[in-house]
Each structure stands twice: as structure tokens, then as C-alpha cells.
Jmol script that loads the backbone (N, CA, C; Angstrom):
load data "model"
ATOM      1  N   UNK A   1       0.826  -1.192   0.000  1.00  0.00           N
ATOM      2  CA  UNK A   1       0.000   0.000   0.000  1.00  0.00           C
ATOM      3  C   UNK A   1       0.868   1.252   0.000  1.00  0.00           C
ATOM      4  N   UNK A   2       1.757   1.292   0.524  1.00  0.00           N
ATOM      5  CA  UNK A   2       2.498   2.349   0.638  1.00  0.00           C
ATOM      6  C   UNK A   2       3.606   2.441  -0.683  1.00  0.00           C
ATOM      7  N   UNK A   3       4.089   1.493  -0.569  1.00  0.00           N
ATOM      8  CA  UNK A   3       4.555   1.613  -1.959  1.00  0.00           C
ATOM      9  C   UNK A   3       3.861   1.753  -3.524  1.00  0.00           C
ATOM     10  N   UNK A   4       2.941   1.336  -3.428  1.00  0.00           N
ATOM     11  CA  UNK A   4       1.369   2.184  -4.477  1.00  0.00           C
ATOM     12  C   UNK A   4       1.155   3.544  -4.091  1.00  0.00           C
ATOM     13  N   UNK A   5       1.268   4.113  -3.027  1.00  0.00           N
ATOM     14  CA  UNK A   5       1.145   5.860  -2.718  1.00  0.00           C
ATOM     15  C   UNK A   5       2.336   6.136  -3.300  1.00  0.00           C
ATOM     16  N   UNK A   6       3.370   5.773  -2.545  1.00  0.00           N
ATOM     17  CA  UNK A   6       4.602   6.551  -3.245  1.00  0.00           C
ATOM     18  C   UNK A   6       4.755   6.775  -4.715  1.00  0.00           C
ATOM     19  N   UNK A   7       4.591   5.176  -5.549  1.00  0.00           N
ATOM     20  CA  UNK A   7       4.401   5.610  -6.740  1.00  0.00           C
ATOM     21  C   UNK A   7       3.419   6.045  -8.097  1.00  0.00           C
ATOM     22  N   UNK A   8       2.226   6.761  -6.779  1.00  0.00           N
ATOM     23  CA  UNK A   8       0.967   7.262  -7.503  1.00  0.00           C
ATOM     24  C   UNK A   8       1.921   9.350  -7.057  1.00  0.00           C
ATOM     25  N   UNK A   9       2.104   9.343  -6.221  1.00  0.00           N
ATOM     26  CA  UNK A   9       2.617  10.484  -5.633  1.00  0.00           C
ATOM     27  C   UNK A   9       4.206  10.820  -6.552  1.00  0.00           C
ATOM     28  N   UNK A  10       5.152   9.890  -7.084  1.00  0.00           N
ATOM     29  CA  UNK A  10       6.389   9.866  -7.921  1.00  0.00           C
ATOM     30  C   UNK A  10       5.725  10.327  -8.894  1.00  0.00           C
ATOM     31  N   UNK A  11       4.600   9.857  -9.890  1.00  0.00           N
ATOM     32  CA  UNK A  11       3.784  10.119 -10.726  1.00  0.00           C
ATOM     33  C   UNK A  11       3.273  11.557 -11.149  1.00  0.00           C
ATOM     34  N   UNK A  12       2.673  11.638  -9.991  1.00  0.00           N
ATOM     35  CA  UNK A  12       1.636  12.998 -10.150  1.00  0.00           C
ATOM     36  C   UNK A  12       2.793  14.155 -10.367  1.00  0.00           C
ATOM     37  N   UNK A  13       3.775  13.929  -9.495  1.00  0.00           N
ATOM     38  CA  UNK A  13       4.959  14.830  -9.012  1.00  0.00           C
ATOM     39  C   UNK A  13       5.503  15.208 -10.547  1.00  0.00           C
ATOM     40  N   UNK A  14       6.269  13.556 -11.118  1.00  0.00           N
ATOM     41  CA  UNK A  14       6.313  13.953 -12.650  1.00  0.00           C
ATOM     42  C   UNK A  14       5.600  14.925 -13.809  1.00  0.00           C
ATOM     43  N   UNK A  15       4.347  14.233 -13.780  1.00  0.00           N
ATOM     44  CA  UNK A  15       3.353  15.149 -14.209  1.00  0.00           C
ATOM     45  C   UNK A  15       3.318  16.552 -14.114  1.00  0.00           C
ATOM     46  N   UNK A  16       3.763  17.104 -12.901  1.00  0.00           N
ATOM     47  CA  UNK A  16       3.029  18.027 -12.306  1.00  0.00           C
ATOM     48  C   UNK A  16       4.644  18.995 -12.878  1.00  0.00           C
ATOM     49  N   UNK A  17       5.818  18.465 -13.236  1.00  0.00           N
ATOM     50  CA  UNK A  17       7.020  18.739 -13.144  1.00  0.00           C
ATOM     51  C   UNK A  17       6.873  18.976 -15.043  1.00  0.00           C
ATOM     52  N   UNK A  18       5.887  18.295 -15.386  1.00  0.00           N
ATOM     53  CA  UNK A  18       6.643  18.326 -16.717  1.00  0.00           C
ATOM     54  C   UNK A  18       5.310  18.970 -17.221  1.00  0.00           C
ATOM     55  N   UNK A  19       4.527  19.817 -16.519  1.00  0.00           N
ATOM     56  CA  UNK A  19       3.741  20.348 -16.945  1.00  0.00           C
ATOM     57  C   UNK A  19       4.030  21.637 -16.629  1.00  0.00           C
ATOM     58  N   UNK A  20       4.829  21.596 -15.693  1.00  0.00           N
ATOM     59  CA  UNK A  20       5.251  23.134 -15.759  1.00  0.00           C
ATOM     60  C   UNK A  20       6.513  23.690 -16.279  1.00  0.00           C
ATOM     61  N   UNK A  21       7.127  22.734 -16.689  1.00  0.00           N
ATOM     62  CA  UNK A  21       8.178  22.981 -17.758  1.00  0.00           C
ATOM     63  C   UNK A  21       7.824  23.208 -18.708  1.00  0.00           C
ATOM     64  N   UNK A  22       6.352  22.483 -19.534  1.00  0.00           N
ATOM     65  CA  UNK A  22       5.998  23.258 -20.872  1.00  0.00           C
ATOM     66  C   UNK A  22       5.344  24.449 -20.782  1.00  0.00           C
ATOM     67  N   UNK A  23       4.875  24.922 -19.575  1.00  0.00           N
ATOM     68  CA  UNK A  23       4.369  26.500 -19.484  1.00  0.00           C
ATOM     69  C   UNK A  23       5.442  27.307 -19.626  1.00  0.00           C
ATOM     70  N   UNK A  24       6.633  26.849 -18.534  1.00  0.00           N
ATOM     71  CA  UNK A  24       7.772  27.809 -18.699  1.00  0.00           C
ATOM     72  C   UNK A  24       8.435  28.242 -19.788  1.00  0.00           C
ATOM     73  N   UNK A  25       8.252  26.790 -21.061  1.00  0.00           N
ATOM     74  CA  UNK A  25       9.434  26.840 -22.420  1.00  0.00           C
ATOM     75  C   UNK A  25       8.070  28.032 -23.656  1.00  0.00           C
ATOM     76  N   UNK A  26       6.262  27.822 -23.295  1.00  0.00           N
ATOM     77  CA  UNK A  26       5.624  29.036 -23.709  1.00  0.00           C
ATOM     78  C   UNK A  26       5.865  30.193 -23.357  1.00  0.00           C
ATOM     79  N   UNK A  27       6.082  30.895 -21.663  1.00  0.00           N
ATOM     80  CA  UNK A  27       6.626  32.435 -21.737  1.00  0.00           C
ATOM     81  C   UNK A  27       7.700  32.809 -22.074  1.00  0.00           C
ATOM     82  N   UNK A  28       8.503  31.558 -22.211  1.00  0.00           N
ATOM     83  CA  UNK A  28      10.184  31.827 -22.476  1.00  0.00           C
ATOM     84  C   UNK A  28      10.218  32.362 -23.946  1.00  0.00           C
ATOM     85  N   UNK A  29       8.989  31.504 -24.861  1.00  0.00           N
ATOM     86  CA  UNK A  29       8.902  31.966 -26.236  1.00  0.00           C
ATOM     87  C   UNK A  29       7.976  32.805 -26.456  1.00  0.00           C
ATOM     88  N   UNK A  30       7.448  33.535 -25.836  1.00  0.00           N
ATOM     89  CA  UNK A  30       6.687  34.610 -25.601  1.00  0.00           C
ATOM     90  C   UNK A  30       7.282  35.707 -25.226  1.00  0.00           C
ATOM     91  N   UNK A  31       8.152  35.707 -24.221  1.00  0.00           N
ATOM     92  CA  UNK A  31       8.616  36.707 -24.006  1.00  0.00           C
ATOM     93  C   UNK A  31      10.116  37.313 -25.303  1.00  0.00           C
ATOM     94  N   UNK A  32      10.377  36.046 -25.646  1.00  0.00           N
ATOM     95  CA  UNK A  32      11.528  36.408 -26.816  1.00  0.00           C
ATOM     96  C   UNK A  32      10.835  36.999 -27.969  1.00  0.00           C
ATOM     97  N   UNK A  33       9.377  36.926 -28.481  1.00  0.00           N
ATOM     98  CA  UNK A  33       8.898  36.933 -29.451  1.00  0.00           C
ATOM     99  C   UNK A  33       8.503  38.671 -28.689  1.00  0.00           C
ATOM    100  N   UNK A  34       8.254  38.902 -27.609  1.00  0.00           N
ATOM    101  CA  UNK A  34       7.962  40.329 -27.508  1.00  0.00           C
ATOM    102  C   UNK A  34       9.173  41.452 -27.391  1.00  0.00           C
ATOM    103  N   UNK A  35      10.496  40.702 -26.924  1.00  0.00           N
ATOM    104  CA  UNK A  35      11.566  41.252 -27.286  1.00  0.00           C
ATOM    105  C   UNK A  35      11.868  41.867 -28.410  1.00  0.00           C
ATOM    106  N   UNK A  36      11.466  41.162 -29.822  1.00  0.00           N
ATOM    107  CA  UNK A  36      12.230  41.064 -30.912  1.00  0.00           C
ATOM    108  C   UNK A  36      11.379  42.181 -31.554  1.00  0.00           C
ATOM    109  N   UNK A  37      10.287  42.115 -30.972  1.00  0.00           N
ATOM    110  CA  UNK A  37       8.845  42.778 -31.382  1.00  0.00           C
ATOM    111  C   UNK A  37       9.663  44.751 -30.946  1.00  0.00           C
ATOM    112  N   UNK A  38      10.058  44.464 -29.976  1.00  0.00           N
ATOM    113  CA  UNK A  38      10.654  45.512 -28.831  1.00  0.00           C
ATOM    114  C   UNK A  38      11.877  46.462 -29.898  1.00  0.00           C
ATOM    115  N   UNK A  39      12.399  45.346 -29.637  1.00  0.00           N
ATOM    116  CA  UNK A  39      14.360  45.428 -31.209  1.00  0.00           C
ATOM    117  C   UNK A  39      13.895  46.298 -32.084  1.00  0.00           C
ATOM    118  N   UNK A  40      12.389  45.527 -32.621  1.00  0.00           N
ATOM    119  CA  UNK A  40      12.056  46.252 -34.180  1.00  0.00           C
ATOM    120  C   UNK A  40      11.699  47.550 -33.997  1.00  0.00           C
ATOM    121  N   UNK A  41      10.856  47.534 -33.294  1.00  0.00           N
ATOM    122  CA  UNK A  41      10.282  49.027 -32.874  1.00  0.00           C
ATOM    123  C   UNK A  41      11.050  50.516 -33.124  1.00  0.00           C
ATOM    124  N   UNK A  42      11.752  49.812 -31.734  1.00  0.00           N
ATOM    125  CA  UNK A  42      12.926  50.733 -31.546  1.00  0.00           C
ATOM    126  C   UNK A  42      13.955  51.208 -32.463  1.00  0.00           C
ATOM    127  N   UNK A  43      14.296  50.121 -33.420  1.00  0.00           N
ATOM    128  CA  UNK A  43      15.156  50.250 -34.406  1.00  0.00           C
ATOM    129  C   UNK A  43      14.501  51.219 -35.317  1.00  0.00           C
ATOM    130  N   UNK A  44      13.169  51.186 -35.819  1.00  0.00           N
ATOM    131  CA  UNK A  44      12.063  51.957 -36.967  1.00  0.00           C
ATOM    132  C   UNK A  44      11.748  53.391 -36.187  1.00  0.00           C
ATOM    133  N   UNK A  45      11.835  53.370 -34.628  1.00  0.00           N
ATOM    134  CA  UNK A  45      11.026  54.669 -33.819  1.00  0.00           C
ATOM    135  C   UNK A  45      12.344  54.987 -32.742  1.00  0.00           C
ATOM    136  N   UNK A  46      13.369  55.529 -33.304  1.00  0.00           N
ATOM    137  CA  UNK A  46      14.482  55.439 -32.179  1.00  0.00           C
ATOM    138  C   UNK A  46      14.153  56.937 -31.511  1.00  0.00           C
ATOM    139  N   UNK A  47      13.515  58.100 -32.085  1.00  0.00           N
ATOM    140  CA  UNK A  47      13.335  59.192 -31.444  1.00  0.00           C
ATOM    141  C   UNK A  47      12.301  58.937 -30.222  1.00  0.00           C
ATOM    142  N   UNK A  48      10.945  58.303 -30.847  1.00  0.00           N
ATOM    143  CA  UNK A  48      10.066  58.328 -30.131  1.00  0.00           C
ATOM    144  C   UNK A  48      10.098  57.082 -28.705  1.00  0.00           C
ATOM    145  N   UNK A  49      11.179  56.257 -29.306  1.00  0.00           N
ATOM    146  CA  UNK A  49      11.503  55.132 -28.301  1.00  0.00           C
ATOM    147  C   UNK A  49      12.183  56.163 -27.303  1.00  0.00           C
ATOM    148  N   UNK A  50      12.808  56.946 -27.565  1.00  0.00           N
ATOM    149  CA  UNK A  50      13.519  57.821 -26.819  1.00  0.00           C
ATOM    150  C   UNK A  50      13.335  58.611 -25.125  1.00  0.00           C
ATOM    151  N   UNK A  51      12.203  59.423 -26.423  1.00  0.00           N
ATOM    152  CA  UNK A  51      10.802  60.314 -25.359  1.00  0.00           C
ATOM    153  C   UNK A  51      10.492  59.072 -24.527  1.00  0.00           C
ATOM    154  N   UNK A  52       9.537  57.760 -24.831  1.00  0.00           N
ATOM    155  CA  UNK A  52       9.221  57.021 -24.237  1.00  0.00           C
ATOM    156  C   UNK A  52       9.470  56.934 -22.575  1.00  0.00           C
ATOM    157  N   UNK A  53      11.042  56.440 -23.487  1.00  0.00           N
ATOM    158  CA  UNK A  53      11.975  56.104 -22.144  1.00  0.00           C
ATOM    159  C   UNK A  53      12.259  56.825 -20.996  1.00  0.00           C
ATOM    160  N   UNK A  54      12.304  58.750 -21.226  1.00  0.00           N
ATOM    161  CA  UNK A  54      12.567  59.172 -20.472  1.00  0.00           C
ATOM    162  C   UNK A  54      11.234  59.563 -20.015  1.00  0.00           C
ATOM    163  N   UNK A  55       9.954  59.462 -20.469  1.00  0.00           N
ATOM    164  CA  UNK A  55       8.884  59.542 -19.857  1.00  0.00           C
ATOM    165  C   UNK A  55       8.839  58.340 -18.410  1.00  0.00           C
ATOM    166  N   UNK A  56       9.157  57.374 -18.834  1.00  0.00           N
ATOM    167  CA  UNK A  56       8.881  56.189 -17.784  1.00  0.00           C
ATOM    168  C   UNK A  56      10.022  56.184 -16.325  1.00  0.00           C
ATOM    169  N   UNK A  57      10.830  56.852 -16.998  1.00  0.00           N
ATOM    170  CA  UNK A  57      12.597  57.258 -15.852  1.00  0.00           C
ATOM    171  C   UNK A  57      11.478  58.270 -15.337  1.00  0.00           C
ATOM    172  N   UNK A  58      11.118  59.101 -15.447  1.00  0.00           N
ATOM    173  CA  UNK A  58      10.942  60.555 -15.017  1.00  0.00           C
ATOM    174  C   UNK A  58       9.331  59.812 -14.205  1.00  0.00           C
ATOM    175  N   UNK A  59       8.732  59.377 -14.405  1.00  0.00           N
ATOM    176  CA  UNK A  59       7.364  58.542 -13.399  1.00  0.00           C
ATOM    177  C   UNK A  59       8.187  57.777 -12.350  1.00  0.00           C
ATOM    178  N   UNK A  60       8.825  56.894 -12.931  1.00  0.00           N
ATOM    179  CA  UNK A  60       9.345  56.150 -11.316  1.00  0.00           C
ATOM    180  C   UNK A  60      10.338  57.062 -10.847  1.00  0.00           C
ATOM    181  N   UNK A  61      11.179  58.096 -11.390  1.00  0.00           N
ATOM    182  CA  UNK A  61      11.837  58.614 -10.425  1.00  0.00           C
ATOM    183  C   UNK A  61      10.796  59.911  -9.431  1.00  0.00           C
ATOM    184  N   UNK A  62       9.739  60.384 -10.090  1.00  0.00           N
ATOM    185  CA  UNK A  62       8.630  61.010  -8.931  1.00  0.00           C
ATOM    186  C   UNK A  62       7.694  60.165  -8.324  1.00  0.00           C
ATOM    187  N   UNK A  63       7.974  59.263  -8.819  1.00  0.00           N
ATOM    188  CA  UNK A  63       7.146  57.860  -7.845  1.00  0.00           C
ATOM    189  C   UNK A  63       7.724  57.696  -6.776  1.00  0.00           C
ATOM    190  N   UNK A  64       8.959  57.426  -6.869  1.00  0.00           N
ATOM    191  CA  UNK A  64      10.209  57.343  -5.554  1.00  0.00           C
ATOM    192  C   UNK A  64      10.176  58.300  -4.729  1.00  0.00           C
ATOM    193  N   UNK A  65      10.290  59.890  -6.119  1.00  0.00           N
ATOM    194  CA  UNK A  65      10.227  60.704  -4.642  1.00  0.00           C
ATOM    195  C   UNK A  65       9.480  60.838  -3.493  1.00  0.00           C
ATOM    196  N   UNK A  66       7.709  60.603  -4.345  1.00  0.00           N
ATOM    197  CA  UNK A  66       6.983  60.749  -3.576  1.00  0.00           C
ATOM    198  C   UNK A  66       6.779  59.793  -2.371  1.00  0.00           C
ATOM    199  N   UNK A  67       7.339  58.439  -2.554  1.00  0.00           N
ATOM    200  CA  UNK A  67       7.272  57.496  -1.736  1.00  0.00           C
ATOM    201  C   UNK A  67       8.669  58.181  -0.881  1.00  0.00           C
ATOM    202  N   UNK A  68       9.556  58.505  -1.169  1.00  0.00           N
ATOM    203  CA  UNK A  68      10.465  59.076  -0.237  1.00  0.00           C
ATOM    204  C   UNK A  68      10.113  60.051   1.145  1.00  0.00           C
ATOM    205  N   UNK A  69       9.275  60.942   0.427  1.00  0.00           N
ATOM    206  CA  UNK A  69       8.622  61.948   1.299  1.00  0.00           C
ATOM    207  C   UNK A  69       7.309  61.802   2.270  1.00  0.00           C
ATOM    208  N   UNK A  70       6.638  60.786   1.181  1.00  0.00           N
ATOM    209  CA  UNK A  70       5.683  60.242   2.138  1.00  0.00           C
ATOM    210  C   UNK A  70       6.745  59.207   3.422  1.00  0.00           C
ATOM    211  N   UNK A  71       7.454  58.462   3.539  1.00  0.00           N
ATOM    212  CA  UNK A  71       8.025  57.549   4.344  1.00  0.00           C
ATOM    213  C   UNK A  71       8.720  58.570   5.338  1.00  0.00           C
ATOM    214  N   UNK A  72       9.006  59.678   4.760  1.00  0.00           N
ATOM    215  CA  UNK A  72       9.662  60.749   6.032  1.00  0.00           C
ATOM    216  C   UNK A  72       8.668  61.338   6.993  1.00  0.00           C
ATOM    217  N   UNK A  73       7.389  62.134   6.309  1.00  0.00           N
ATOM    218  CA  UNK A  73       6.315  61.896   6.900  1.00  0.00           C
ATOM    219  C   UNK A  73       5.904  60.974   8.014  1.00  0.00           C
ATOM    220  N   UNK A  74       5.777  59.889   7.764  1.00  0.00           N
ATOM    221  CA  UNK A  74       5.605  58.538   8.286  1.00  0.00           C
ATOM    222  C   UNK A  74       6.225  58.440   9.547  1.00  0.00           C
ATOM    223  N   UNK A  75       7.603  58.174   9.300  1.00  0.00           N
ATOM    224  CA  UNK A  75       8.736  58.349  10.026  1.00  0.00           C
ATOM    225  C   UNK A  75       8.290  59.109  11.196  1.00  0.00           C
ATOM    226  N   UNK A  76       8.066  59.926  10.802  1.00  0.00           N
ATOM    227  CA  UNK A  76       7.697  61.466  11.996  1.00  0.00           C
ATOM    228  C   UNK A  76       6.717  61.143  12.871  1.00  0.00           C
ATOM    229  N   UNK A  77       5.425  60.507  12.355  1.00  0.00           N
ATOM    230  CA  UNK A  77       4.162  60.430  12.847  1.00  0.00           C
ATOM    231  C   UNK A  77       4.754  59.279  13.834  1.00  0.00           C
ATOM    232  N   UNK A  78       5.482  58.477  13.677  1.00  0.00           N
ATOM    233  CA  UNK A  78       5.858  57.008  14.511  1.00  0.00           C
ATOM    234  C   UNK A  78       6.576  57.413  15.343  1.00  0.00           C
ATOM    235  N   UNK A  79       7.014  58.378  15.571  1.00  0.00           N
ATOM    236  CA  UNK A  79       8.066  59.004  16.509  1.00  0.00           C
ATOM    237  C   UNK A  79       7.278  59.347  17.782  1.00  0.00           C
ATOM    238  N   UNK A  80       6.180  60.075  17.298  1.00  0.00           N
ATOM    239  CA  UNK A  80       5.351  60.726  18.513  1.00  0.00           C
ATOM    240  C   UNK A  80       4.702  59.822  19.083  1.00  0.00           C
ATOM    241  N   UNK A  81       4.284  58.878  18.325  1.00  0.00           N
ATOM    242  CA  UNK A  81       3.460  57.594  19.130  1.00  0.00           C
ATOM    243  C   UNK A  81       4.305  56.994  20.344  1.00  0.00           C
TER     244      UNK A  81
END
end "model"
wireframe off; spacefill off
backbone 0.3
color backbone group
């Protein structure tokens, strides 16, 4: 009996192992296929890839700040408690 669990449980385990290896080898080729997608772009729109970029630098870097300033804030309020 136990040795029938173990190798219903060796089983499933397999299964369960080689089913998520073929999900992984789909985003792996998904994500290369949006890369290349990325390459082209950029290569055809290098000005506007440009702007892009420093649009998205310039959001997370006032994202930060603001999380900076809010956490000093914070900081303060925990002090008095």
C-alpha cells in the first residue's frame, strides 16, 4: 500500500514537473517573441523610443520621490506615538 502511494505520488509529481516545464518553455517563447517585437520598434522609432523612455525614468523617479517623502512623513508620525 504504501509503496502504491509513493508511486501514484512519484507520478503525479512527474506530471506536475513536466507540466510546468511546458508553461515555462511558452513564456520563455513569448517573451523572446515580444523582445524582438521591442528590437524592431525601436530600431524603426528610435526618437520616439527615446521620449518614451525618459517619460517612464521621469514617473518612477517622482514615484520614488513621492514614496520618499511620504516615508519621512511617516517616520515622523511614529516618533510621537
Amino acid at each position: 500500500m504504501a509503496d502504491e502511494l509513493k508511486g501514484e505520488l512519484n507520478k503525479t509529481s512527474d506530471e506536475a514537473k513536466k507540466k510546468v516545464g511546458e508553461q515555462f518553455e511558452k513564456a520563455k517563447e513569448k517573451a523572446q517573441k515580444v523582445r524582438e517585437k521591442a528590437r524592431v520598434y525601436i530600431r524603426e522609432n528610435p526618437e520616439k523610443s527615446a521620449f518614451i523612455a525618459a517619460g517612464v525614468g521621469m514617473a518612477i523617479g517622482l514615484t520614488l520621490a513621492g514614496m520618499a517623502v511620504t516615508g519621512a512623513v511617516m517616520t515622523k508620525k511614529c516618533n510621537r506615538w
